[in-house]
N, C-alpha and C positions, 0 to 999 in steps of 0.2 A: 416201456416205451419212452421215458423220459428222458431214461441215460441212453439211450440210442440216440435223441435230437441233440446231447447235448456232446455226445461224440462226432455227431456229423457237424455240428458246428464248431467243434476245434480243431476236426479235419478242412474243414474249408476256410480257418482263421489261419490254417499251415501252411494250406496252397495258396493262400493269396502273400502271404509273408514271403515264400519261399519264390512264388511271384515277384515281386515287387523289389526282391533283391537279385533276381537275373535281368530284369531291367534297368536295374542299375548300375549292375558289373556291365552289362554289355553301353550303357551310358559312357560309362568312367573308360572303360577300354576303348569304344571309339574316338572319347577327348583326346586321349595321351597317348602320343606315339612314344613307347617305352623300348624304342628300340638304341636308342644313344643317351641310354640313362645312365647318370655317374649318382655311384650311391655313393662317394667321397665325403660329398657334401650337399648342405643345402643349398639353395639358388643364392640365399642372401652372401654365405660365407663364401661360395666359390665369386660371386663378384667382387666383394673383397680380396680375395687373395690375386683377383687377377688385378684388382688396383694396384698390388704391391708388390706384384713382380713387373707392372710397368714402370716402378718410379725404379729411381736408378740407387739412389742414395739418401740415409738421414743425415749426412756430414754436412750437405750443403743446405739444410737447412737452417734457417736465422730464428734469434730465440723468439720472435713474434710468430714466424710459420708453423713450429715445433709449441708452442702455445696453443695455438689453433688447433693444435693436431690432438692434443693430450689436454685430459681431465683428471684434477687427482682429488681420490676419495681415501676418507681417513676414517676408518670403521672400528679397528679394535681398540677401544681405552676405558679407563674405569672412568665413570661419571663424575666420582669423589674427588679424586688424587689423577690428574693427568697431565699431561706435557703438548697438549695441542697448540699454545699459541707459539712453541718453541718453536715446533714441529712446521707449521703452519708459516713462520719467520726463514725458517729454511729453504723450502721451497721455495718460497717467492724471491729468497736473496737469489736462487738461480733463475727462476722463470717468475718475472718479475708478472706477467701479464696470463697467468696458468690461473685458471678457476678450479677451487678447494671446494671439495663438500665434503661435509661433517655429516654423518650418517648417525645418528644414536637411535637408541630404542627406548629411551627417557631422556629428560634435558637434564644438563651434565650440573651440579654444584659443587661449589660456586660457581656463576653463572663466567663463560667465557674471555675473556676480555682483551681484543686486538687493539693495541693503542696506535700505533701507524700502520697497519693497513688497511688499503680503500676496500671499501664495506660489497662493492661489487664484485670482488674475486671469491671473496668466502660467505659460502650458504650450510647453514645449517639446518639439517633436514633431518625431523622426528619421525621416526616410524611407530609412534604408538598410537594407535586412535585414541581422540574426544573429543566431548562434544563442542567446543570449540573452533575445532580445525572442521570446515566445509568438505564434506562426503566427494565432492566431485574438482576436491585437488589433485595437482598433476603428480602421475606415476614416477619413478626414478628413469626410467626409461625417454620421459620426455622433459624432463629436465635435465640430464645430464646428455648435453647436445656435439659431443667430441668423437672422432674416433678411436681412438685408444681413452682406455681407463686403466688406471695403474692404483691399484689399492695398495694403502701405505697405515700399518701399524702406527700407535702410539709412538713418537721418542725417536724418529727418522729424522736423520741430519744429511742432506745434502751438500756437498763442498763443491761440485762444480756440473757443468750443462753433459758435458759428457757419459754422465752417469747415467744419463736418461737417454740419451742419443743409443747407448750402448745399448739401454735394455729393445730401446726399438729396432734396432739392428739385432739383434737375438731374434726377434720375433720375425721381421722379414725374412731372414735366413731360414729360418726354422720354424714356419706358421703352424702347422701342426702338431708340436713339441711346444709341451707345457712342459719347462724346465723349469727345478727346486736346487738351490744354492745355498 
């Protein structure tokens, strides 16, 4: 008699589940008219993309607008032996007004050292936890506030503005093409 109560009540825990998810499907189906659904992309990415086939060109952009527009993040180096202030000196001789984040996953020794640049372009930002660093600091996502990110290796040397212009014209052209050079 026991296993029989305790079968009718995984049979009624079945219907009520199997319930409670046809009322949801038909929930979820009355919200969404799925009838001019683009599975290309998501909502966020197709408004982007249609930002960038509105703008006409990155040639006329000026190095303050093209600043604006681009964040550069500098992820791969060895913490011991590295070329970041080089690296760091480069960019900004082209994009003098272009925000650098320093991405490590320990702090780098010897410790950094920018002699003439203003301390407001470059952040260095630790991804390892302690207890030190406050639980409820901001994500990389909301600190790095640009549209384009261009992650740049150890040991990148920039010679001129078009280099950058270029890679963003690559990617206008060709939004959905991740291209490897």
């Amino acid at each position: 008699m026991r296993l029989l109560t305790w079968k009718a009540l995984m049979f009624a825990a079945f219907l009520t589940n199997l319930m409670i998810a046809a009322i949801m499907w038909s929930y979820i189906d009355f919200q969404c008219d799925c009838s001019n659904i683009q599975w290309k992309h998501s909502s966020y990415i197709s408004s982007t993309l249609e930002k960038h086939k509105e703008e006409t060109s990155v040639q006329n952009d000026t190095e303050s607008q093209l600043a604006s527009k681009v964040a550069i993040v500098i992820r791969d180096f060895e913490c011991f032996e590295n070329d970041i202030p080089a690296t760091v000196n480069s960019v900004l001789s082209v994009l003098p007004s272009a925000k650098i984040f320093i991405i490590t996953d320990k702090n780098p020794y010897p410790p950094l050292e920018f002699s003439e640049i203003p301390k407001q372009n470059v952040r260095l930002i630790n991804l390892k936890p302690s207890l030190t660093k406050p639980l409820d600091s901001p994500d990389l996502f909301s600190v790095i506030d640009r549209e384009h990110i261009i992650v740049f290796p150890d040991s990148v040397r920039l010679s001129e503005i078009t280099q950058i212009t270029g890679l963003l014209e690559e990617h206008y052209r060709y939004p959905d093409k991740m291209q490897q050079r």
